[in-house]
C-alpha positions in Angstrom: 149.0 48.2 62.2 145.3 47.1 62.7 144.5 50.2 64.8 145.7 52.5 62.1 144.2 50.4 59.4 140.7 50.9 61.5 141.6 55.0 61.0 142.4 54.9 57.0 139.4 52.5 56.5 137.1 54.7 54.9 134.7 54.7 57.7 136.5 55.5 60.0 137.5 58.9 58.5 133.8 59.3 57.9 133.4 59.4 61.7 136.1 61.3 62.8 134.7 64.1 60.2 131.6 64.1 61.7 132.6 63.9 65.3 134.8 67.2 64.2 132.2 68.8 62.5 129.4 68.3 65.2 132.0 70.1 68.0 132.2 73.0 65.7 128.9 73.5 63.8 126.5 72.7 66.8 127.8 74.9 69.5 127.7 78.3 66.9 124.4 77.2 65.0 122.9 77.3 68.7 124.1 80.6 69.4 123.0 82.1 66.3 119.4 80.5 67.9 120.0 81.3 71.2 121.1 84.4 73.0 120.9 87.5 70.2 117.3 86.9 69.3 114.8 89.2 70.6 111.7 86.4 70.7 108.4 86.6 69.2 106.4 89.8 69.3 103.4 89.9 71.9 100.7 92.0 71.1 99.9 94.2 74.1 96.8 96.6 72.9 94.6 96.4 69.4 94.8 99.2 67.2 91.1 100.7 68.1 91.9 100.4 72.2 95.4 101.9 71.3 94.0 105.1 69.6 91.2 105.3 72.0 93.9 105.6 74.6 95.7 108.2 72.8 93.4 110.4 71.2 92.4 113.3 73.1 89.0 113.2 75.4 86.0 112.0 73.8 86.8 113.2 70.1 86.2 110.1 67.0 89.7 109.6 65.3 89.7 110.1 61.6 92.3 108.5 59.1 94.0 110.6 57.0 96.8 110.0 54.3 99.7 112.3 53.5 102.9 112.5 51.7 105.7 113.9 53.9 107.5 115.6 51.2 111.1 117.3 50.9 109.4 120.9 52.7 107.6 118.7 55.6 111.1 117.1 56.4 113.2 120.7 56.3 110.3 122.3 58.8 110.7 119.0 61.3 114.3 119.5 61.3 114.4 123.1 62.0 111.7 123.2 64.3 112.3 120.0 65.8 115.9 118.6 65.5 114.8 115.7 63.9 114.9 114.1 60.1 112.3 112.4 58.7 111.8 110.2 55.5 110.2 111.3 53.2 107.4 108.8 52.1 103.5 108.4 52.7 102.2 108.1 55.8 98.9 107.3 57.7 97.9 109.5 60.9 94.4 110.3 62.9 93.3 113.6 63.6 90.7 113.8 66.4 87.4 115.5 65.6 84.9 117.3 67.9 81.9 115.0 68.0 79.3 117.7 68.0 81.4 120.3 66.2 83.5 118.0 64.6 86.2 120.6 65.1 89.8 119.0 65.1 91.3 118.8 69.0 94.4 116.7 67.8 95.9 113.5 66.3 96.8 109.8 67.1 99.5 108.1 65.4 100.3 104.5 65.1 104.1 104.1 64.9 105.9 101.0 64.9 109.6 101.7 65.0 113.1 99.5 65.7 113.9 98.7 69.5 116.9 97.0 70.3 117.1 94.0 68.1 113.5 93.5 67.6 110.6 95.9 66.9 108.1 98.5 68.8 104.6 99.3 67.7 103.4 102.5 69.8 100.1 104.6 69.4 100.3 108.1 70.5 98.4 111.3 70.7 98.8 115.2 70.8 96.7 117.6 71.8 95.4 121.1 69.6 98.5 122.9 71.8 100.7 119.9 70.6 100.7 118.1 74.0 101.2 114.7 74.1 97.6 113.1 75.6 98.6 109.5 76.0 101.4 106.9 74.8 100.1 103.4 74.2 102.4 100.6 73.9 101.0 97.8 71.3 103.4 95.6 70.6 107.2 94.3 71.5 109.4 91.3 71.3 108.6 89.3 74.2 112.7 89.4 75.3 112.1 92.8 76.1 108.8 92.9 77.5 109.8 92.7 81.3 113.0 95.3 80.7 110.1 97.6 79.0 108.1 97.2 82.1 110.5 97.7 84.7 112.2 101.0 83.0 109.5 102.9 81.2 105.9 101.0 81.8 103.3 99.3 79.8 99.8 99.5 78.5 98.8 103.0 78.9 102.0 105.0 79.5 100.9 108.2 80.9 104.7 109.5 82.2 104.9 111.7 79.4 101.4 112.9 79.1 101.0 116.9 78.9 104.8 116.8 77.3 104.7 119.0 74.3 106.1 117.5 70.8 109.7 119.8 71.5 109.7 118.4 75.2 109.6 115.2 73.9 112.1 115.3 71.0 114.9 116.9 73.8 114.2 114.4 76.1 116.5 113.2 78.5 115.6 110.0 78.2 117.3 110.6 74.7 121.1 110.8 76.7 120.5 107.7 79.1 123.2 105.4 79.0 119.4 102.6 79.6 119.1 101.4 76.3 115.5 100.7 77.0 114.7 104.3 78.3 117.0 105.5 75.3 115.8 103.3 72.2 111.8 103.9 73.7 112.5 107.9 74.1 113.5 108.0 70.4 110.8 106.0 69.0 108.8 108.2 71.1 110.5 111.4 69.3 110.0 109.9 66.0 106.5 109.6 66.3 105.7 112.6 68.1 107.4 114.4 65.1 106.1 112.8 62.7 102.4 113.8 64.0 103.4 117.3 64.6 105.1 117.5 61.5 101.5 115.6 59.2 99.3 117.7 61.4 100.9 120.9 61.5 103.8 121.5 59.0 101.9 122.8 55.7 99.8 125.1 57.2 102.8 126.8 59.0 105.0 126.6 56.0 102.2 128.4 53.8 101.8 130.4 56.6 105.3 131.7 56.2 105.2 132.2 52.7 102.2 134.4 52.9 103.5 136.5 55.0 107.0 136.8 53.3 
């Protein structure tokens, strides 16, 4: 009788609760902390060294704003595959320094990657090449998989790649879900660019000559 009276004394219960409790609650609130989390975002490159990296040859990068509107998104997907949202949007085009003729465009693009987030700069070319990819930021769990699979800093592996190389990558198939998520991020941006730089002039095009 005296041990179970020590169990129905309210105190007793009280520890036996939390004793219960701390088996179940602690384990899963560390897990929901622990293993799925993709760590705090390092920043690899600035902005200015980014688009330095990515604009083409010595020209000054100008901002621009633009609306990518219902037409922009039908000429991306039939030219490139791809669907864009529609929204506004900030891009570089890269001017001539003594002509100030436009050679091409930089975009900043930061985009999902696994669980966490990618921030990539990246350039095209007046023939729609891809100059340079520069990698800006990512969550520090993914750094070293980033760098073993694909590169960091200046990624040149893709340079000379025109816009429709890049959105039918196969980097896009790869069962890698490094390679994969960074190819389409890649895609996105490379589009989107393409699509700021080059889609209103081609759809007006079109409907002066129909």
């Amino acid at each position: 009788m005296p041990v179970a009276a020590t169990f129905l004394h309210p105190l007793g219960i009280l520890l036996v609760v939390i004793a219960i409790t701390s088996a179940v609650i602690i384990p899963t609130s560390a897990l929901a902390h622990g293993g799925s989390h993709a760590g705090p975002v390092v920043t690899q490159m600035n902005k200015e060294t980014a688009l330095a990296a990515a604009i083409p040859g010595l020209a000054k990068p100008v901002k621009k704003i633009a609306v990518v509107d219902q037409a922009m998104t039908k000429w991306a997907e039939e030219i490139y595959g791809v669907r864009l949202k529609e929204g506004l949007y900030s891009y570089f085009i890269a001017q001539d320094e003594r002509s100030e003729e436009v050679v091409g465009g930089a975009i900043v693009k930061r985009a999902p990657f696994r669980k966490g987030k990618l921030s990539i700069a990246l350039g095209i070319d007046a023939d729609k090449q891809v100059t340079n990819v520069a990698l800006m930021s990512i969550n520090k769990n993914y750094l070293f998989e980033l760098d073993r699979d694909v590169g960091k800093g200046v990624i040149s592996k893709y340079k000379g790649m025109t816009v429709d190389q890049v959105s039918n990558a196969k980097e896009l198939t790869f069962n890698n879900k490094t390679q994969q998520q960074f190819a389409v991020a890649l895609r996105e941006a490379a589009v989107l660019l393409s699509t700021l730089m080059y889609s209103k002039q081609d759809i007006h095009g079109s409907e002066a000559g129909g």
